[in-house]
N, C-alpha and C positions, 0 to 999 in steps of 0.2 A: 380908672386904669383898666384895661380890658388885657384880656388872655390874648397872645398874636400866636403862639407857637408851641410845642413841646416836643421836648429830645430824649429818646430812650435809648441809654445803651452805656457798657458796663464802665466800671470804674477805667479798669487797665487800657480797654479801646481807647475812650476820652483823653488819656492822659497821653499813650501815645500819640494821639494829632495831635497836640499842643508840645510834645518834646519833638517831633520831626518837624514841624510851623516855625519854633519860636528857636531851639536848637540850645537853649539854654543864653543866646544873644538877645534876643529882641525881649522887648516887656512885654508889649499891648499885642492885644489879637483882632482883627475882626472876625466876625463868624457871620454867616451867610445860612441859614436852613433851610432849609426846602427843596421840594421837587424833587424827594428820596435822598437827597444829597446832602455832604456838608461841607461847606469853602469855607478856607482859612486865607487869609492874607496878614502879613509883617512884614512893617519896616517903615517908611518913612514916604509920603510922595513925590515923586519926582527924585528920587535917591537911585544912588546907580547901585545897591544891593537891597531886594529886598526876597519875600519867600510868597508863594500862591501853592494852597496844596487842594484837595480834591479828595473825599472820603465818599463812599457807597457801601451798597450790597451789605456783607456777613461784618462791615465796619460799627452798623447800626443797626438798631433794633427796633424802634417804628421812630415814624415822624409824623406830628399833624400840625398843620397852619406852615405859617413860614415867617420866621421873623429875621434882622439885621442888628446884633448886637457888636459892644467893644467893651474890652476890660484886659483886666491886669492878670495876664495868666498865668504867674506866681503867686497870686492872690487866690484863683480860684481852683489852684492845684490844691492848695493848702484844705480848701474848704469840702472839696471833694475828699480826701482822707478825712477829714472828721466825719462826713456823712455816711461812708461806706467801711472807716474803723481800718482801713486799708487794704480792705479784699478789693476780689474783682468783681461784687457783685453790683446788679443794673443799679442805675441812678437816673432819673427822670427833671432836667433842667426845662425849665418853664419860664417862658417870657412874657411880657406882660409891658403895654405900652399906651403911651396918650394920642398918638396918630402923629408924631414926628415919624421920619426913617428908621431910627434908631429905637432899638429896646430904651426902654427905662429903668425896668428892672427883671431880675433875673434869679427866682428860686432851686436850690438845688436838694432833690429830696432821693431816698431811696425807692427803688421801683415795687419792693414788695419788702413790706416792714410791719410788723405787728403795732409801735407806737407809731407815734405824729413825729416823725424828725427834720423838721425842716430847715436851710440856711435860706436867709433872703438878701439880696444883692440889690444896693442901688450901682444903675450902669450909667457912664458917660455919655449923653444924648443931648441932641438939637445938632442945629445947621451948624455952629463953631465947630465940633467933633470931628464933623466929615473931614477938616482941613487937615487934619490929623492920620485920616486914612489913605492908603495907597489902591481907590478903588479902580484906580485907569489901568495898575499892573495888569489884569486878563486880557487885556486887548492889546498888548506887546508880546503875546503868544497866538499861533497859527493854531491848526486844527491838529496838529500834529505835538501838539505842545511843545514846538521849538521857537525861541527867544527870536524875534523880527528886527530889522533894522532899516531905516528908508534906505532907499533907494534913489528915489527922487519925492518929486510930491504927492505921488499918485502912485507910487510901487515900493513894499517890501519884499524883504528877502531873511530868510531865515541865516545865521550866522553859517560861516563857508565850511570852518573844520568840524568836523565827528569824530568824537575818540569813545568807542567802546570802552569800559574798563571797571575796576571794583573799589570800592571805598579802601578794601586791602591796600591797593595800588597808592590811591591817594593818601593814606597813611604814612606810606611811607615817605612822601613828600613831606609832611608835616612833622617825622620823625628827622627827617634830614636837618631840617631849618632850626627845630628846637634845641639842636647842638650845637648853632651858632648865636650865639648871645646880641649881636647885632644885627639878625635878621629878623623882621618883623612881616614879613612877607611869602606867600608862596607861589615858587614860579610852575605854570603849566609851561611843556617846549615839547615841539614836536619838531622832530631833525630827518631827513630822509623818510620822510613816511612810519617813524616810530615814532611811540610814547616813551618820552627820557624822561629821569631823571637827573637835575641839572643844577644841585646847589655849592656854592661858593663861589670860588677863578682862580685862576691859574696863579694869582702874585699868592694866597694864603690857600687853608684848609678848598678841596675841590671834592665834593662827592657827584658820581655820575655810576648812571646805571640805565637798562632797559627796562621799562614797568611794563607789565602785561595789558594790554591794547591791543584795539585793531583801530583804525587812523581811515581815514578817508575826509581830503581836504589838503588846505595849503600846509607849508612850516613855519611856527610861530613861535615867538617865546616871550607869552605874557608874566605877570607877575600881579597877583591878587593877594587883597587882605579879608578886610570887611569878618563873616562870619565863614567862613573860608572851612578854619580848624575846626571850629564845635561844629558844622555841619557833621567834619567826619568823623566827629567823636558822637556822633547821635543817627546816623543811619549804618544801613549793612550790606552787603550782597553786591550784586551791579548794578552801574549806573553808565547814562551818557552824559558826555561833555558836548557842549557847543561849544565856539568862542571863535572870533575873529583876527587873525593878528593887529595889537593894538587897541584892539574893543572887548565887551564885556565876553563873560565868561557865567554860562550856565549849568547847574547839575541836575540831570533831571532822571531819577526815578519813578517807574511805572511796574503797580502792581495791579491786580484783580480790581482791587476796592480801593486803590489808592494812589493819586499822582503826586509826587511831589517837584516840585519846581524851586530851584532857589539859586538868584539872581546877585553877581558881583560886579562890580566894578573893574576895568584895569587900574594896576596903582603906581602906575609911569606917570 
């Protein structure tokens, strides 16, 4: 088993790409290293929710070789606190492989430690695995990292509506809905060129309101599940929506050192 890769960089950094990736929804992660980067993808193949995120720059602390691992990222949350005792300091993950695609296995040790403290990981590897990953999701995103949808057979197009807005905003969608006991759903609606908020109807309980947005695009009013909530109970600040009326619905934050994407389904 030969060395393929190694990842320096601190407790708290690590953990946060793995709570913005996985959202506290998804189990499995793949990881992607290399090229000063580091891609996360969750969720399932060919699923109409899944997440693709994008770490750089002051996110990491060096990288050499480049390897493709999968695992259980409650599993190696867990073992990350034992190595680093639950500070934030570096921790140095090392892969280690037979010449499949996939790691093998996966050491997690402290970057600067007076003893030998090491965890070692056997990972899920070989051709069966891959069937398990959602490796096609990047290439359902433009250069712009906005969510594509054919067109015909020979042309995409990026989803028609844009809503500027803050996770604050979508909070409060999510605050709506959890006051009705039979909703399991949360609707985006865009009426006149606003962002509403738009739950219940007119026979029972009806909450409506304006949420802060800026809009550009048609009026729609989708309704999403999937991991919809814990997204917005695990990111911050602003974000863009894509979405089409009738079709999926994307949330996609861009910072310095970090893209996140994460992809739903309509639930009509």
């Amino acid at each position: 088993m030969e060395e393929e890769a190694s990842l320096t960089i601190t407790h708290s950094n690590f953990s946060q790409m793995l709570e913005v990736t996985t959202v506290g929804y998804h189990e499995d992660v793949y990881m992607d290293v290399g090229n000063s980067k580091v891609r996360m993808l969750a969720g399932a193949p060919g699923a109409s929710a899944g997440t693709y995120t994008d770490f750089s720059g002051s996110m990491l602390e060096d990288i050499d070789g480049k390897a493709h691992a999968y695992f259980n990222s409650g599993e190696v949350l867990s073992y990350l606190d034992l190595v680093s005792n639950g500070s934030s300091t570096e921790i140095v993950l090392t892969f280690y492989g037979t010449g499949d695609f996939l790691s093998s296995r996966m050491t997690i040790s402290p970057a600067h430690a007076v003893d030998e403290f090491e965890v070692s990981l056997v990972l899920p590897s070989g051709d069966s695995v891959m069937d398990s990953i959602p490796t096609q999701l990047p290439k359902r995103f433009d250069a712009e990292d906005r969510f594509v949808v054919p067109v015909d057979d020979d042309e995409l197009r990026p989803l028609s509506t844009k809503i500027e807005t803050t996770i604050e905003s979508l909070d409060k969608i999510v605050k709506a809905v959890g006051l009705r006991e039979e909703l399991n759903y949360y609707p985006i609606v865009v009426e006149s060129g606003e962002f509403k908020l738009d739950v219940g109807s007119e026979s029972s309980e009806k909450i409506d309101a304006i949420l802060e947005g800026s809009v550009e695009g048609e009026d729609l009013t989708n309704i999403y599940g999937g991991h919809f909530k814990e997204t917005v109970s695990k990111l911050s600040g602003g974000v863009t929506l894509y979405c089409d009326s009738g079709g999926p619905l994307e949330i996609l934050q861009q910072g310095e050192n970090m893209v996140i994407r994460h992809l739903y389904g309509n639930a009509r």
